[in-house]
C-alpha positions, -999 to +999 in steps of 0.1 A: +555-387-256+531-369-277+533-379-310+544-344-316+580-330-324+604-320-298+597-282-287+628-262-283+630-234-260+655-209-248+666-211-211+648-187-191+684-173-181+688-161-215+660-150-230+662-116-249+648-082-242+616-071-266+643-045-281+661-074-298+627-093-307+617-055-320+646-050-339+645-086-354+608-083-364+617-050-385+646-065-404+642-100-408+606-109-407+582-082-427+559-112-429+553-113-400+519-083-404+513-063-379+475-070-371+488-104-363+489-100-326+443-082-334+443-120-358+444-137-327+415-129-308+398-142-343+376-173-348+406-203-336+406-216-374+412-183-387+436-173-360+455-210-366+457-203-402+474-167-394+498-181-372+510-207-395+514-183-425+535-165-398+554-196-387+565-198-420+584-161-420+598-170-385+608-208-383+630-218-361+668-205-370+693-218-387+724-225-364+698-234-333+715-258-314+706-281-278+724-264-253+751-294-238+767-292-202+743-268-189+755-261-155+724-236-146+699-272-153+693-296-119+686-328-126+647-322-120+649-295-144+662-318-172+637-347-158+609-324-165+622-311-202+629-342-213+594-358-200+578-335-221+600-335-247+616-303-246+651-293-257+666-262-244+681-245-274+707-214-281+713-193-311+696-161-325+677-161-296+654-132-308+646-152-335+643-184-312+621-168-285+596-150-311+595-188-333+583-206-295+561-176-291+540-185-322+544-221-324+529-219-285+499-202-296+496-225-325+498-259-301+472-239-281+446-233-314+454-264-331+444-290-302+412-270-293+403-266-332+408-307-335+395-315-299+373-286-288+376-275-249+356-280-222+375-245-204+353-220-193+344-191-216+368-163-193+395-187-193+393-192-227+399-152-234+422-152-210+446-174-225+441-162-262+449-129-249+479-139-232+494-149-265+483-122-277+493-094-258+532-111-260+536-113-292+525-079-296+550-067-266+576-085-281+569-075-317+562-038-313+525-047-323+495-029-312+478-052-285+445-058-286+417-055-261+406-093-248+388-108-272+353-123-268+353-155-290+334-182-264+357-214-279+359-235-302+330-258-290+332-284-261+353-316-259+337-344-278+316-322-298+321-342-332+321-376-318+356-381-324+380-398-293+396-371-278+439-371-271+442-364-235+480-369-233+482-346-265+462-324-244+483-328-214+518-322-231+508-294-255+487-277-221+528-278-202+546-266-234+519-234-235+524-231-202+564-226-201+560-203-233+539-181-209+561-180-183+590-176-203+568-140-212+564-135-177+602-138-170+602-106-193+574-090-182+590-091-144+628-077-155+611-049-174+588-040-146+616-038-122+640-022-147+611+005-149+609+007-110+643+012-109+645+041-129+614+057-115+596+051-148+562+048-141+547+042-175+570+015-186+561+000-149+529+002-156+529-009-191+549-045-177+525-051-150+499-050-174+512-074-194+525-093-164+491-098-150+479-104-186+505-137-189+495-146-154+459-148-158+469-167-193+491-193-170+461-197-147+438-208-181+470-231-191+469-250-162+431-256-168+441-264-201+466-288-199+438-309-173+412-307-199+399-341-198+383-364-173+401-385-146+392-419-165+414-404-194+448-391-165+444-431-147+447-444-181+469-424-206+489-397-185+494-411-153+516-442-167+539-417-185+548-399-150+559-429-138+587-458-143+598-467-167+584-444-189+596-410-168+624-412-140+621-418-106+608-389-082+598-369-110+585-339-097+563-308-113+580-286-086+610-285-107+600-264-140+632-245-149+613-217-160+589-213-130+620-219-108+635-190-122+604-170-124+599-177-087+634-163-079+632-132-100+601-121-080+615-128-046+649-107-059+618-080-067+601-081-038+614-048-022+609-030-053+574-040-060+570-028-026+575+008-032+562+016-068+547+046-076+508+044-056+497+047-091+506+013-095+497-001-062+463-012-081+476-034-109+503-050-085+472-061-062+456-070-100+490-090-104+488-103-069+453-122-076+458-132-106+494-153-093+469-167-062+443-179-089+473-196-112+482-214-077+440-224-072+441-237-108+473-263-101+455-273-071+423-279-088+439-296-115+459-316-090+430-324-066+408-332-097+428-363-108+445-372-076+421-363-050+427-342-020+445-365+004+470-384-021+508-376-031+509-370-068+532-389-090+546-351-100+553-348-060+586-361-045+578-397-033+590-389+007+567-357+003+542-368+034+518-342+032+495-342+004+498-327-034+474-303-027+489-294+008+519-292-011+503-268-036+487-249-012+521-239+012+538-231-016+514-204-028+510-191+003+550-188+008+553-175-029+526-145-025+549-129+000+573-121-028+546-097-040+529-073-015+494-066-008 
């Protein structure tokens, strides 16, 4: 769709916990340095070259294979993954999950280096610190403090043509890594909950609300380009024949199954420690403003009264409306 290789990613059912990624880092990728996880809050060149070096001690394993007669994937699932030309993979999935972490953050640094980004200096940070505080949870890394690096320079900059389906497809493939990390983030946090441990709580919501303020500035991302550029490259490959019918956005496997892991949460979010009670209102806001950012995204290109091609086609309220019940539903899986 892209130009650019399939991605593979692990089903969100099966991804691993950070001891595996942990215990993988220590014995099979030494490369990989430490200050990694600091390197990315660098200037993006610098950071890209980092990650590739890196890319290069993790590639993706040998034995990774598609996963075939997948009964946990609906048919809007597989719509969506093969629209953007994803393959859901199995195999050593420690090694798996930490290779789509970096080549995430890679997609992320290589399109703004080439294009530049119009994105807003605090969503900017925001997502560079998402990657960054994963692959530092994942990796047993120190995790640094958000950066301040204000971008790589605005779109259109050097007077090159930018590549807004590029943009597009690399924007939903950063997207699913982060939610894939928020999948984690959530089974830890009520693990910790569970077992009364209020540290280990805390330390997941942190990152939760990290990876969800990261998601927020993916969705910004991945509409970072003008609605002349949607009408005339995107929209036509959201549509037949180039997509299936009734394709719809609604049905991301891994926001599916981050959606249900929160509403299976719900009670215990609701009576952590009162030590806590301020990051899960932190996490709250920052799952509302992911919400705001697919509507603006949505109404941006679409407008505020029109069905969008990602929508069912018998949806009869709008995109936005659309939007906008489903994140007022969806916040009541985390309480005020």
């Amino acid at each position: 769709m892209s130009g650019d290789p399939v991605f593979p990613l692990l089903r969100p059912e099966r991804l691993p916990g950070r001891a595996e990624v942990q215990a993988y880092v220590s014995g099979n990728a030494p490369g990989v340095p430490a200050e990694l996880a600091d390197t990315l809050r660098a200037d993006a060149a610098a950071a890209l070259d980092a990650l590739r070096a890196a890319l290069i001690t993790v590639p993706l394993p040998a034995g990774t294979a598609p996963v075939c007669d997948d009964p946990g994937e609906s048919g809007g699932n597989r719509d969506n993954d093969q629209s953007f030309d994803i393959v859901r993979v199995d195999g050593e999935r420690a090694a798996i999950l930490l290779h789509s972490t970096l080549k995430g953050a890679e997609l992320l640094l290589d399109d703004a280096v080439r294009s530049g980004t119009d994105l807003a200096p605090e969503h900017w940070r925001a997502l560079r610190h998402g990657f960054a505080a994963l692959l530092g949870h994942l990796a047993g890394f120190p995790t640094p403090s958000p950066g301040t690096d204000p971008g790589p320079g605005p779109r259109g900059a050097d007077g090159l043509p930018s590549d807004a389906l590029r943009r597009w497809v690399r924007g939903h493939r950063i997207f699913m890594v982060l939610i894939q990390g928020l999948v984690i983030a959530v089974d830890e946090l009520t693990g910790a909950v569970a077992r009364a441990d209020t540290d280990q709580a805390a330390e997941a919501l942190d990152l939760a609300v990290s990876l969800m303020r990261a998601s927020e500035a993916a969705l910004r991302f991945a509409g970072d380009f003008t609605p002349e550029e949607y009408e005339d490259l995107v929209r036509p490959t959201l549509m037949p024949p180039a997509a299936p019918p009734g394709l719809s956005g609604l049905h991301w496997r891994d926001h599916e199954y981050l959606v249900k892991r929160l509403a299976e949460a719900r009670q215990l979010l609701a009576g952590v420690d009162p030590s806590l009670v301020p990051l899960r209102a932190r996490f709250r806001e920052a799952y509302a403003a992911a919400y705001d950012a697919h509507r603006f995204v949505c109404a941006r290109f679409v407008g505020e009264d029109v069905g969008s091609l990602l929508m069912t086609p018998k949806s009869k309220k709008s995109a936005v409306g659309v939007l906008t019940q489903y994140k007022r539903v969806r916040l009541q899986h985390i309480p005020d």
